[in-house]
C-alpha positions as CSV (number, residue, x, y, z in Angstrom):
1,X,44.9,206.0,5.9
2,X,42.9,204.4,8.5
3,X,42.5,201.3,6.7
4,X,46.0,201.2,5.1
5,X,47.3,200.9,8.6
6,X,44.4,198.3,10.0
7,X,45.4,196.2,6.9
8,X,49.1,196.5,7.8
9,X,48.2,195.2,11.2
10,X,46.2,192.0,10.1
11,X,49.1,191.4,7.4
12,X,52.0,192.1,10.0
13,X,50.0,190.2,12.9
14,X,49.5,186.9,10.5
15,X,53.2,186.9,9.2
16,X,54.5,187.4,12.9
17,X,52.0,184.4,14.3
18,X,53.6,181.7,12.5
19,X,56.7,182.3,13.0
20,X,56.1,182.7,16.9
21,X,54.7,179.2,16.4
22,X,57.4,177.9,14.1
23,X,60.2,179.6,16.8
24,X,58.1,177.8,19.4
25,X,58.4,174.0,17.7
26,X,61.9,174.5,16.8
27,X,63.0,174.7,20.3
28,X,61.1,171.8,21.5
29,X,62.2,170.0,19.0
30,X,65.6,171.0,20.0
31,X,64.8,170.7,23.6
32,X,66.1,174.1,24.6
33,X,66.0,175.1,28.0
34,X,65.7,178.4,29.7
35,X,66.2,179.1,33.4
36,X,66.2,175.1,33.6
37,X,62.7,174.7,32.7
38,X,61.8,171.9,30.6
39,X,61.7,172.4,26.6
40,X,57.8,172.3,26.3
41,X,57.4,175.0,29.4
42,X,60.5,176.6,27.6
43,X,58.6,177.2,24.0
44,X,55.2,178.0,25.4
45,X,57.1,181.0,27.1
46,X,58.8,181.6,23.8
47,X,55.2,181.7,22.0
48,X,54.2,184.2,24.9
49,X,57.2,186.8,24.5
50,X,56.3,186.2,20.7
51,X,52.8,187.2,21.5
52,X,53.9,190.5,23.6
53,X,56.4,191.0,20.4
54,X,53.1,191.6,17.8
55,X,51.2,193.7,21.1
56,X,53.9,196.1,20.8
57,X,54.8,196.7,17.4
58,X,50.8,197.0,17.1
59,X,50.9,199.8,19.5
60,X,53.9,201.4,18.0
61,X,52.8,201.6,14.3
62,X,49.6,202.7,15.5
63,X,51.5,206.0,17.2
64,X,53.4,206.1,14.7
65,X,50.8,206.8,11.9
66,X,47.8,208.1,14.1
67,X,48.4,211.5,15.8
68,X,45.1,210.8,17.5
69,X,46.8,207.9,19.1
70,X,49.7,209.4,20.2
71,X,47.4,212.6,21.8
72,X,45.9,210.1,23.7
73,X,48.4,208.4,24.7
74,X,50.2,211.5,25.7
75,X,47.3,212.9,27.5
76,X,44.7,210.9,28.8
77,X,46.8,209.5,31.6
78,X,47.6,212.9,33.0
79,X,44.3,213.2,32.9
80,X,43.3,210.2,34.8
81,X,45.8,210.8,37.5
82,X,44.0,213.8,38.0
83,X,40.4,212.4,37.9
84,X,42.3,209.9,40.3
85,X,43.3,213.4,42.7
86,X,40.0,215.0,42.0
87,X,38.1,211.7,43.4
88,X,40.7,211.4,46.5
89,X,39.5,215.0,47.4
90,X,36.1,214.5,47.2
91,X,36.4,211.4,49.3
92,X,37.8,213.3,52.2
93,X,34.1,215.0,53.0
94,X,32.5,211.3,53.0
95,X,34.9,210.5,55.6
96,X,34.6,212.9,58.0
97,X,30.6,212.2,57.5
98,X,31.1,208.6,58.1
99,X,33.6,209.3,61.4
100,X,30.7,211.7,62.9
101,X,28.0,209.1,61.7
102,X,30.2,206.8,63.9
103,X,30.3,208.9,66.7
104,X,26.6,209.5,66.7
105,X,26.3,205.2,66.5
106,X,29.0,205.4,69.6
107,X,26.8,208.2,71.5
108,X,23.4,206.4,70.9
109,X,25.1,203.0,71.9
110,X,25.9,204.9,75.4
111,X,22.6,205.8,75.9
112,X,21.1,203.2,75.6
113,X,23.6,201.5,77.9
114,X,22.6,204.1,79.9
115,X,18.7,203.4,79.5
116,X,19.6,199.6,80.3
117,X,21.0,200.5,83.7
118,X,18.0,202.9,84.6
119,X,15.8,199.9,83.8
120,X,18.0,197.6,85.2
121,X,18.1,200.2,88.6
122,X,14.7,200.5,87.9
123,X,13.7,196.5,88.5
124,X,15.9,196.5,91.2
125,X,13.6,199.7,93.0
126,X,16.3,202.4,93.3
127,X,14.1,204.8,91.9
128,X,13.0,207.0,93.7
129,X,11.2,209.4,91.2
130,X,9.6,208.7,88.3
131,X,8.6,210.1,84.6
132,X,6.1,212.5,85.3
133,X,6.1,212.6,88.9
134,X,4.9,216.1,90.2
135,X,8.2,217.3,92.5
136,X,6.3,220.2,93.8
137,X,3.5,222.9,93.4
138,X,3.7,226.7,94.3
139,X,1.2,229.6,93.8
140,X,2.5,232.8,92.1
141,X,0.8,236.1,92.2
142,X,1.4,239.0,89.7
143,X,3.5,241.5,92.0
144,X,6.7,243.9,90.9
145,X,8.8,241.3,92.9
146,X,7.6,237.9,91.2
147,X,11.2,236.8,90.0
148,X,12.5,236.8,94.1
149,X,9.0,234.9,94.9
150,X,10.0,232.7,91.5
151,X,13.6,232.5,93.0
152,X,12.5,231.3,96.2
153,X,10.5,228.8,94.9
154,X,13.4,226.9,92.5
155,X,15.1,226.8,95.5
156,X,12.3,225.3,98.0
157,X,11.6,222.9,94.9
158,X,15.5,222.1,94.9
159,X,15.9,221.5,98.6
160,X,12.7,219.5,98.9
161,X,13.8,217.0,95.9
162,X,17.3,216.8,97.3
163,X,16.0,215.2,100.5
164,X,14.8,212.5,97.9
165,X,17.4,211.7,95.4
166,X,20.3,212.7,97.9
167,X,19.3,212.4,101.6
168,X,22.6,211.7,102.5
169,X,24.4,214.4,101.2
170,X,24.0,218.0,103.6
171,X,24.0,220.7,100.6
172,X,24.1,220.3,97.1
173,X,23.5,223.7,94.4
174,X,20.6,223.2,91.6
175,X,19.9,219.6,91.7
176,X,16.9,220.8,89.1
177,X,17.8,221.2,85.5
178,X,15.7,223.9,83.8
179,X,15.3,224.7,80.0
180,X,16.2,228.5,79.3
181,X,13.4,228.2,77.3
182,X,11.3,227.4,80.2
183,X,12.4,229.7,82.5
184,X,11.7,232.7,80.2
185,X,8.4,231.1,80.0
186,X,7.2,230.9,83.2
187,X,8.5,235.0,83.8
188,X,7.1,236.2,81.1
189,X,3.5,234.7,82.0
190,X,3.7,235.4,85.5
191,X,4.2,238.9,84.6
192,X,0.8,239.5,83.2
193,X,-2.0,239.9,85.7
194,X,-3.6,237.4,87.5
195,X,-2.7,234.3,89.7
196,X,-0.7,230.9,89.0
197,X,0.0,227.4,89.6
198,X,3.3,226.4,88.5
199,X,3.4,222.5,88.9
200,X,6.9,221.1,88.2
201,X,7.3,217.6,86.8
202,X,10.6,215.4,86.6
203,X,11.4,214.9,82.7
204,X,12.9,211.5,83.1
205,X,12.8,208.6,86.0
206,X,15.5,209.5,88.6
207,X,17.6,206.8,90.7
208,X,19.0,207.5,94.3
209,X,22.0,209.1,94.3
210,X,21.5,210.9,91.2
211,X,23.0,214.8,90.9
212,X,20.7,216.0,88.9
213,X,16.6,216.0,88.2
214,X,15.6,217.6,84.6
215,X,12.4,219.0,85.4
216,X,9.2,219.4,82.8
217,X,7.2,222.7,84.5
218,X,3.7,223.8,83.5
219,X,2.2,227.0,84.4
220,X,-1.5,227.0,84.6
221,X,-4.1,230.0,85.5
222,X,-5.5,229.8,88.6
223,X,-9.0,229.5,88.0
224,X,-12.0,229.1,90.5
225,X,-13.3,225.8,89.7
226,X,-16.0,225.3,92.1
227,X,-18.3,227.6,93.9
228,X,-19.1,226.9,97.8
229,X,-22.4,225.1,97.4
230,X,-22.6,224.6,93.8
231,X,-24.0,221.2,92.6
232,X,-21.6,219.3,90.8
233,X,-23.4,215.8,90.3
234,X,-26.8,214.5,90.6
235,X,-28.8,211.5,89.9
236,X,-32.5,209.7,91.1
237,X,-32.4,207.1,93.5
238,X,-35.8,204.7,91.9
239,X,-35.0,201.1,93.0
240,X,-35.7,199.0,95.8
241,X,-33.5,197.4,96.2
242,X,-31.5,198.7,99.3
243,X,-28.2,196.4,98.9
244,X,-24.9,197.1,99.5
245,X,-23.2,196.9,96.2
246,X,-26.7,199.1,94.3
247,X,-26.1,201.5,96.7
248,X,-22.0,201.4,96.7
249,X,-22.2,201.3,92.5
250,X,-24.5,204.8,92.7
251,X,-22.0,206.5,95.1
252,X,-19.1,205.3,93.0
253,X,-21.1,206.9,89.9
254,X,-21.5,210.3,91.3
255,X,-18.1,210.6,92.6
256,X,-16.7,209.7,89.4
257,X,-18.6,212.3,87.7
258,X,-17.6,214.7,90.0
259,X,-13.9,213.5,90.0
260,X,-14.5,214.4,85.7
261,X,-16.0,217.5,85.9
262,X,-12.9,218.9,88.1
263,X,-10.7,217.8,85.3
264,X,-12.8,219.1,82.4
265,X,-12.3,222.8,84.1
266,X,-9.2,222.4,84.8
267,X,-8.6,220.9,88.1
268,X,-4.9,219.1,89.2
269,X,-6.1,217.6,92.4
270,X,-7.1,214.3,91.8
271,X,-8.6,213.0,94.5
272,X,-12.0,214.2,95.7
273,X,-12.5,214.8,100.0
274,X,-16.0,213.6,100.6
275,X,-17.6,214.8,104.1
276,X,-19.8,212.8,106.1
277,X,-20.5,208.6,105.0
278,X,-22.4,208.8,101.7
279,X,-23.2,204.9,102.4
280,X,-24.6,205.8,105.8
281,X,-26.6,209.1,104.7
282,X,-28.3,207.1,101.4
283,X,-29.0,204.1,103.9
284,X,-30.5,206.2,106.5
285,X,-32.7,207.7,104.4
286,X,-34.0,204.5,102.3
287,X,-34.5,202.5,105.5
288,X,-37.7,204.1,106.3
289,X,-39.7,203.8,103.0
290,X,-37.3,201.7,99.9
291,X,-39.9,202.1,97.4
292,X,-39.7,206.6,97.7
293,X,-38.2,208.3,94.8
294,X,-34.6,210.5,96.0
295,X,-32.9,213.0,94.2
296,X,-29.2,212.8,95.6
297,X,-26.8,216.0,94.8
298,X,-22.5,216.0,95.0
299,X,-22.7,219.4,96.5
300,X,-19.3,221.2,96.8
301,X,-18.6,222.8,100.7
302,X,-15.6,225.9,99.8
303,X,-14.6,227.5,96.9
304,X,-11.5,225.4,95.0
305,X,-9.1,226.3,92.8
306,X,-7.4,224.5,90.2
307,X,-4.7,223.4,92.9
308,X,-7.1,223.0,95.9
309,X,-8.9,220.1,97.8
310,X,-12.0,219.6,96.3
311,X,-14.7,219.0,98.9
312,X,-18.2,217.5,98.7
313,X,-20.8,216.6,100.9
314,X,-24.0,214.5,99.8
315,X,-27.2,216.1,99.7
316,X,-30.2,214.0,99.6
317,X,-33.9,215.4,98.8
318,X,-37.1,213.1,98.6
319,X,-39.4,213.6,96.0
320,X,-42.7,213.2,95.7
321,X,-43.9,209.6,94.3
């Protein structure tokens, strides 16, 4: 049947052609118009309708002897125009993503608007606090009323920062901005026995005016670091040479070795309080004899802890040669 009808097409098609052609050189021969258009335009359009004439009857004696055809026909465009629905629906999801992705562009644009101004403020020297900058330091001690003493230090901390950021304003409520997270933190550590340092940090560079200061705390034990005459540093004292800058360059070596020990065990001071002129002492005693052999000692003079003053004095013992 199949090729019955495909040979019907190919026999209908080629009787249909030249007569479409012959129809077409009859009336520009005749010079027929149409719509006023000259005779050649007029018999190519001809040739054309000819052309849709063999499309048609093509598609009509193909439903006409193929139920296959006509089932298609009949369904598939139902079903496209569904697909079509189907596709519109799923579209809808991919929008909304896009509008929030959008949103999230907008947001990120802001802040970093908002990060161009803090620099911008910050070249200009209206800040007044910076990254990292320790706001204040308290001491905690385990006792059943540690969340008043933890009160009343949030509030010291907020008052003292205020006069900072906002010295011109008289009261202001929680200029600090804690994490929950943080806050549970710090109670649940401070219940368990001991004492603490709790050393609160600002989170982000702060300019004047500012009404808030998000703050980055950290809780740490507070541990004896140094004993009251412990030695911290030591070194020999060989050379002869009694200059200036040899002598200044072994201080400046001692100190610093001191200054690294404190922060190995856990020290947050970071400056070290030296008693007595360590030039003078290590001049004194080298102006006798510059060729003796000294054994000089970074001596600590009280008991620190981690949040303390560390102070030193200089001990200086001759050996024998």
């Amino acid at each position: 049947m199949a090729w019955i009808l495909i040979i019907l097409l190919i026999l209908l098609g080629g009787l249909i052609a030249p007569f479409g052609d012959l129809l077409g050189t009859k009336i520009g021969k005749s010079r027929f118009s149409i719509l006023k258009l000259r005779p050649k335009k007029t018999a190519t359009i001809i040739t054309v309708i000819t052309g849709g004439f063999i499309s048609s009857i093509s598609i009509g004696l193909l439903s006409l002897f193929s139920e296959d055809i006509r089932q298609r026909l009949s369904v598939d465009i139902p079903v496209l125009q569904k697909t079509l629905e189907e596709s519109k629906k799923a579209l809808i999801p991919l929008q909304e993503e896009r509008e929030k992705l959008e949103d999230k562009i907008l947001q990120k644009e802001k802040e970093l608007n908002q990060l161009k101004n803090n620099i911008n403020e910050f070249r200009r020297g209206n800040v007044v606090i910076k990254r990292g900058q320790t706001l204040f330091i308290a001491e905690i001690n385990s006792n059943p009323n540690r969340k008043l003493d933890l009160a009343k230090i949030y509030d010291s901390a907020d008052k003292y920062v205020q006069k900072i950021v906002i010295p011109s304003k008289t009261k202001i409520a929680n200029i600090l901005l804690w994490k929950p997270s943080d806050i549970s933190a710090i109670e649940s550590l401070t219940g368990k026995e001991g004492s603490w340092i709790l050393v609160i940090k600002s989170a982000t560079n702060v300019l004047k005016g500012e009404n808030y200061v998000f703050v980055a705390p950290k809780l740490f034990e507070n541990k004896l670091i140094f004993r009251k005459e412990e030695i911290i540093a030591n070194a020999f004292w060989e050379k002869s040479d009694v200059s200036y800058k040899a002598i200044n360059s072994k201080i400046n070596t001692l100190l610093s070795q001191t200054r690294n020990k404190a922060k190995l065990k856990g020290s947050i001071v970071n400056e070290i309080t030296t008693r007595g002129d360590f030039m003078k002492q290590l001049r004194y005693s080298l102006k006798s004899n510059q060729n003796i052999k000294l054994q000089l000692e970074v001596v600590s003079l009280r008991d620190s802890k981690i949040a303390e003053p560390i102070v030193v004095g200089l001990n200086i013992k001759e050996l024998e040669p």
